[in-house]
C-alpha positions as CSV (number, residue, x, y, z in Angstrom):
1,X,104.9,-6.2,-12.9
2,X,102.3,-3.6,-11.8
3,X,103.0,-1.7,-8.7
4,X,101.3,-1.7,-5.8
5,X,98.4,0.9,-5.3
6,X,99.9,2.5,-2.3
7,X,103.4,3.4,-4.4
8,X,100.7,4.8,-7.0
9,X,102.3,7.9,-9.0
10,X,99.8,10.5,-7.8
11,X,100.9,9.6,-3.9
12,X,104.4,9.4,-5.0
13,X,104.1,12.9,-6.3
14,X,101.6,13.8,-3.0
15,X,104.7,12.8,-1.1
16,X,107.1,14.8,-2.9
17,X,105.2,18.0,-3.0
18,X,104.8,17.5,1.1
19,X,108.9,17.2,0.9
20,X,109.6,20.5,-1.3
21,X,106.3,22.4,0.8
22,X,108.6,21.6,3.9
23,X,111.6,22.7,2.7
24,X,110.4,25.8,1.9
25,X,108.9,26.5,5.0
26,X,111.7,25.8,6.9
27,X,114.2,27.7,4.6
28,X,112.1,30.6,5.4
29,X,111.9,30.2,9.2
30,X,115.8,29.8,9.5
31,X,116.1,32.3,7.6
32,X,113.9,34.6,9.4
33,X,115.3,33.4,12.7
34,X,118.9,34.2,11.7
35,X,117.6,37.8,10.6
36,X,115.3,38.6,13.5
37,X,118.6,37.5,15.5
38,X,120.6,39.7,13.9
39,X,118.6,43.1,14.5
40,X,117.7,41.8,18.2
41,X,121.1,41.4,19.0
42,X,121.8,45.2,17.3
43,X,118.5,46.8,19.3
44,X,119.8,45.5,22.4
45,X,123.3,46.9,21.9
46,X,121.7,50.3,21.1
47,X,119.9,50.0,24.3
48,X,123.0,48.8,26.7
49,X,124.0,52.0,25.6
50,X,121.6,54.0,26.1
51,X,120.6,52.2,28.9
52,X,116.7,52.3,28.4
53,X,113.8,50.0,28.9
54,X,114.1,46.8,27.0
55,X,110.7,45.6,27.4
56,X,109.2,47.1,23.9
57,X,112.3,45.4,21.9
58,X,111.5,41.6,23.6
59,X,107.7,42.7,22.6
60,X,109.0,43.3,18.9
61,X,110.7,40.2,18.7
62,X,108.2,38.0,20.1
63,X,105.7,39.2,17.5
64,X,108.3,39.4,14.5
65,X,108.4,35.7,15.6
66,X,104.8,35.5,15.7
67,X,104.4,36.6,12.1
68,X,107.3,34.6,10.9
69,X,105.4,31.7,11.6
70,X,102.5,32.9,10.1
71,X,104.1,33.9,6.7
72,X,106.2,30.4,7.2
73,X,102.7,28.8,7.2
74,X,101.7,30.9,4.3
75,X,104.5,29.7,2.1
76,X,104.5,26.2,3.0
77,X,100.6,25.8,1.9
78,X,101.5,28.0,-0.8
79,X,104.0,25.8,-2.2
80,X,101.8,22.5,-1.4
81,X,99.1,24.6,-4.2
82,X,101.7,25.4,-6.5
83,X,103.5,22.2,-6.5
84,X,99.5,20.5,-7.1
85,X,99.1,22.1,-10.6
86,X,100.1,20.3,-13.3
């Protein structure tokens, strides 16, 4: 019995390239998060210390944030063109 056009194998494989692009991206922006966390949390300890101006560090992080999502962006499309070839 033939399938259906819409379970076809090029949009089963569509689907599963969309699945493994996601992934990625959003193994990178954990892990990003969980190290831009890490050296926040050190910066501002260094700075309860010294007890300076914390304004340039919350500037840093939001644009390391910024960028992560960029480059999070970057890999998923990356991914979705790798995962196209055959």
């Amino acid at each position: 019995m033939p399938r259906p056009v819409m379970f076809s194998n090029k949009l089963e494989q569509r689907r599963k390239a969309r699945g493994f692009a996601l992934l990625v991206a959003v193994t990178v922006l954990l892990v990003g998060l969980a190290l831009i966390a890490v050296v926040a949390v050190q910066g501002f300890d260094m700075l309860g210390v010294a007890g300076a101006d914390r304004m340039p560090v919350v500037l840093a992080i939001g644009a390391a944030c910024g960028g992560l999502l960029v480059f999070s962006l970057v890999a998923y499309v990356a991914a979705r063109i790798v995962s196209r070839v055959p």
